[in-house]
PDB file with SEQRES, HELIX, SHEET and CRYST1 records, atoms N, CA, C and O in Angstrom:
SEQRES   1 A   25  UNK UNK UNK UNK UNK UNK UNK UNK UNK UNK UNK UNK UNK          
SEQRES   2 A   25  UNK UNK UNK UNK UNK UNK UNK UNK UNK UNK UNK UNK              
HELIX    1 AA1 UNK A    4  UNK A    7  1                                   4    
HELIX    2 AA2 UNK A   14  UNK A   24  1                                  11    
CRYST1    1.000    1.000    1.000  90.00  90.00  90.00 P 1           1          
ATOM      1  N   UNK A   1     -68.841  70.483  50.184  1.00  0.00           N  
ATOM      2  CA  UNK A   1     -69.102  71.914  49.969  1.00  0.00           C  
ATOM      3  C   UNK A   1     -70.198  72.390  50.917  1.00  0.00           C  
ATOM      4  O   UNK A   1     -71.277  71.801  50.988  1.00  0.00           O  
ATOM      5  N   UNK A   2     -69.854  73.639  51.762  1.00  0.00           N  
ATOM      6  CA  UNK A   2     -70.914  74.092  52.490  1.00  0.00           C  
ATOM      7  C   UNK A   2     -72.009  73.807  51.911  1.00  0.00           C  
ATOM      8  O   UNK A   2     -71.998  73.262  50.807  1.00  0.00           O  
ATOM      9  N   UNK A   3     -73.253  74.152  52.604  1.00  0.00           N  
ATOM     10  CA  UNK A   3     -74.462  74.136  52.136  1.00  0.00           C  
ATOM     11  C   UNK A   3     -75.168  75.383  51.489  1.00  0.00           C  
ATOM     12  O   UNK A   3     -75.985  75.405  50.568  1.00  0.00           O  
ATOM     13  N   UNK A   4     -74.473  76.722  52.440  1.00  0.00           N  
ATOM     14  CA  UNK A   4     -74.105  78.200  52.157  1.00  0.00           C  
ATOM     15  C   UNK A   4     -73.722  78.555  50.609  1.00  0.00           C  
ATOM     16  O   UNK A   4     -74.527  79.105  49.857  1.00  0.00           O  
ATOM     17  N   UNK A   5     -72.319  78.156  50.195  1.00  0.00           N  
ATOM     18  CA  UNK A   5     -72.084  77.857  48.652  1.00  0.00           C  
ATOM     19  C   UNK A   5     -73.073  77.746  47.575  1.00  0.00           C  
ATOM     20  O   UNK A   5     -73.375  78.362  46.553  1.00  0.00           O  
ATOM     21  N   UNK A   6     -73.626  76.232  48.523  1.00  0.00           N  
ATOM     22  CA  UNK A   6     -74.814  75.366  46.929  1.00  0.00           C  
ATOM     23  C   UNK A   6     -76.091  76.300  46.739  1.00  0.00           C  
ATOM     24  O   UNK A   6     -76.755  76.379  45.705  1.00  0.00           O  
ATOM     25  N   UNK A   7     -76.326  77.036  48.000  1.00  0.00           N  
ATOM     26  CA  UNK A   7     -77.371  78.160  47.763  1.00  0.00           C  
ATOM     27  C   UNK A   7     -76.609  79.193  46.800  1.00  0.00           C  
ATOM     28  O   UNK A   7     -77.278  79.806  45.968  1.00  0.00           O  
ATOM     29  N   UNK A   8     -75.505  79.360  46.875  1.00  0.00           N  
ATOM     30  CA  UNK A   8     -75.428  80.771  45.973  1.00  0.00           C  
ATOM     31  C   UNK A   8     -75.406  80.270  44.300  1.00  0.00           C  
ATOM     32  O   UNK A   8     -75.227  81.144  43.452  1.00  0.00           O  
ATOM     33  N   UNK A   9     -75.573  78.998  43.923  1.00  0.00           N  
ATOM     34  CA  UNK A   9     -75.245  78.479  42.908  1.00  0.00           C  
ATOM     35  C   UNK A   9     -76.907  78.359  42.470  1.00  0.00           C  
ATOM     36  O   UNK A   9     -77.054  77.993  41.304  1.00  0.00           O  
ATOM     37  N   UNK A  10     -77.674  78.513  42.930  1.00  0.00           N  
ATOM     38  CA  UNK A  10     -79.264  78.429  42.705  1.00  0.00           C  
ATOM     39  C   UNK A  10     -79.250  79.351  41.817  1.00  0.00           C  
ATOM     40  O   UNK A  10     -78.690  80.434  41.984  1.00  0.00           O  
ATOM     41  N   UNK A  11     -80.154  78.852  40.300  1.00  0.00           N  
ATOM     42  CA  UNK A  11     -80.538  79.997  39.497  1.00  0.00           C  
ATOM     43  C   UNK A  11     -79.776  80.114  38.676  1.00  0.00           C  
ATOM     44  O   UNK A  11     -79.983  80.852  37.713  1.00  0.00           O  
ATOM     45  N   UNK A  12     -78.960  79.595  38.789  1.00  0.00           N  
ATOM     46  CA  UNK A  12     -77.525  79.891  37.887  1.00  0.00           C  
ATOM     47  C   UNK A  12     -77.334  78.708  36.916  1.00  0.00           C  
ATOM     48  O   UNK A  12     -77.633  77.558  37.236  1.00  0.00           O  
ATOM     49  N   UNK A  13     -76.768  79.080  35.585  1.00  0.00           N  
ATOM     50  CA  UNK A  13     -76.321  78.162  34.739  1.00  0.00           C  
ATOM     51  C   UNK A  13     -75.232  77.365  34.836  1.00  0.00           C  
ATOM     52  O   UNK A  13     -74.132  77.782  35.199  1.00  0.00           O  
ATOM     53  N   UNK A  14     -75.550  75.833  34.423  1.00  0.00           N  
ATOM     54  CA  UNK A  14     -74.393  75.100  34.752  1.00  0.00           C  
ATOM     55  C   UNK A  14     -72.286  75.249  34.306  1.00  0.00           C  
ATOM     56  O   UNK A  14     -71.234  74.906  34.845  1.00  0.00           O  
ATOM     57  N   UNK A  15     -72.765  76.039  32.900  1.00  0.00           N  
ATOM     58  CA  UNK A  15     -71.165  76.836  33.086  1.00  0.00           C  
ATOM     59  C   UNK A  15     -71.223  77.927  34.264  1.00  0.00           C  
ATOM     60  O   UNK A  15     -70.042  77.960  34.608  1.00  0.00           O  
ATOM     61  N   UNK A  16     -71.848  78.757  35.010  1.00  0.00           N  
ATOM     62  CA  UNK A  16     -71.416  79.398  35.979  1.00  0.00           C  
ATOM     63  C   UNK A  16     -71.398  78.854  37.125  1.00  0.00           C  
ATOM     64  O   UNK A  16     -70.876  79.479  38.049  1.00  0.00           O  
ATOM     65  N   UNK A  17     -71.954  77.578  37.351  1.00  0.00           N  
ATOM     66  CA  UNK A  17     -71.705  76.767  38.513  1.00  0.00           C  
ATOM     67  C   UNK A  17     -70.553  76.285  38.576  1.00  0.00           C  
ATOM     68  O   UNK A  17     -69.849  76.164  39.578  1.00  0.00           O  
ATOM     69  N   UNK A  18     -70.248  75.893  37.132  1.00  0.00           N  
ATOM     70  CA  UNK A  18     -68.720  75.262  37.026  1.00  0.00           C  
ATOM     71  C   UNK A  18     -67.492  76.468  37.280  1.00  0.00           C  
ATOM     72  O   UNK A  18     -66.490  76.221  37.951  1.00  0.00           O  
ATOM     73  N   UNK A  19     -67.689  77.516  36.771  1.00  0.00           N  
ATOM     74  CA  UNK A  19     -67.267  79.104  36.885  1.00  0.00           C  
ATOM     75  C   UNK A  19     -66.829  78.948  39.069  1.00  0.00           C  
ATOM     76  O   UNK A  19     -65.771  78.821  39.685  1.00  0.00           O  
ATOM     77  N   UNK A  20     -68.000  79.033  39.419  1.00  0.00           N  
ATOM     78  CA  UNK A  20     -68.264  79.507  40.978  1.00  0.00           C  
ATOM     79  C   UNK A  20     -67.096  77.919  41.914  1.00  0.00           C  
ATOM     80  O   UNK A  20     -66.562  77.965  43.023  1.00  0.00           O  
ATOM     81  N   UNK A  21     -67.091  76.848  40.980  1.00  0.00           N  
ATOM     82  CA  UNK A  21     -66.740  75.648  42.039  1.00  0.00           C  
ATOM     83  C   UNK A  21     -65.164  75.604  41.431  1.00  0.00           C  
ATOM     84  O   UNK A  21     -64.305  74.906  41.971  1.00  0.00           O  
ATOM     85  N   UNK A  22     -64.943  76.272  40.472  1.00  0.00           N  
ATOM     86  CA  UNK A  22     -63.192  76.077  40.111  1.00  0.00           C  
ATOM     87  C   UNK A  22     -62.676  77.621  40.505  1.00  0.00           C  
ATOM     88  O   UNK A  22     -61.663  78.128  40.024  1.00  0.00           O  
ATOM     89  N   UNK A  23     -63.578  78.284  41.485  1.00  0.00           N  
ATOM     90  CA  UNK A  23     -63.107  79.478  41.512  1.00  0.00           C  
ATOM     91  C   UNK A  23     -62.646  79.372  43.417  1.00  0.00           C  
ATOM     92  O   UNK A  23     -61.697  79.913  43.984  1.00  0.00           O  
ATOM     93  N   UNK A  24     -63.748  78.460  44.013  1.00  0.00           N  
ATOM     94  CA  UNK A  24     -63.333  78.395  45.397  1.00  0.00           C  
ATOM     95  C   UNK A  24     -62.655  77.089  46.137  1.00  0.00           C  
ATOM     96  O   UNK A  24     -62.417  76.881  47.326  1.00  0.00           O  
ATOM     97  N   UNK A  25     -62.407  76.164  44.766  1.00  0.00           N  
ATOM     98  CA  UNK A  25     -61.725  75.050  45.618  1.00  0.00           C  
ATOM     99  C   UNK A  25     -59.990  74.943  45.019  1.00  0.00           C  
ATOM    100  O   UNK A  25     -59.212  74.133  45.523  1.00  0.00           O  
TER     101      UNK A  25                                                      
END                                                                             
């Protein structure tokens, strides 16, 4: 995963991380 991505996932709760990584792969 870019490195670009893992920054937008900063701050964020781990269901919306999970939300953000089943949404772009």
């Amino acid at each position: 995963m870019p490195a670009i991505r893992i920054d937008l996932f900063e701050g964020r709760s781990p269901e919306v991380k999970k939300q953000l990584i089943e949404a772009i792969t």
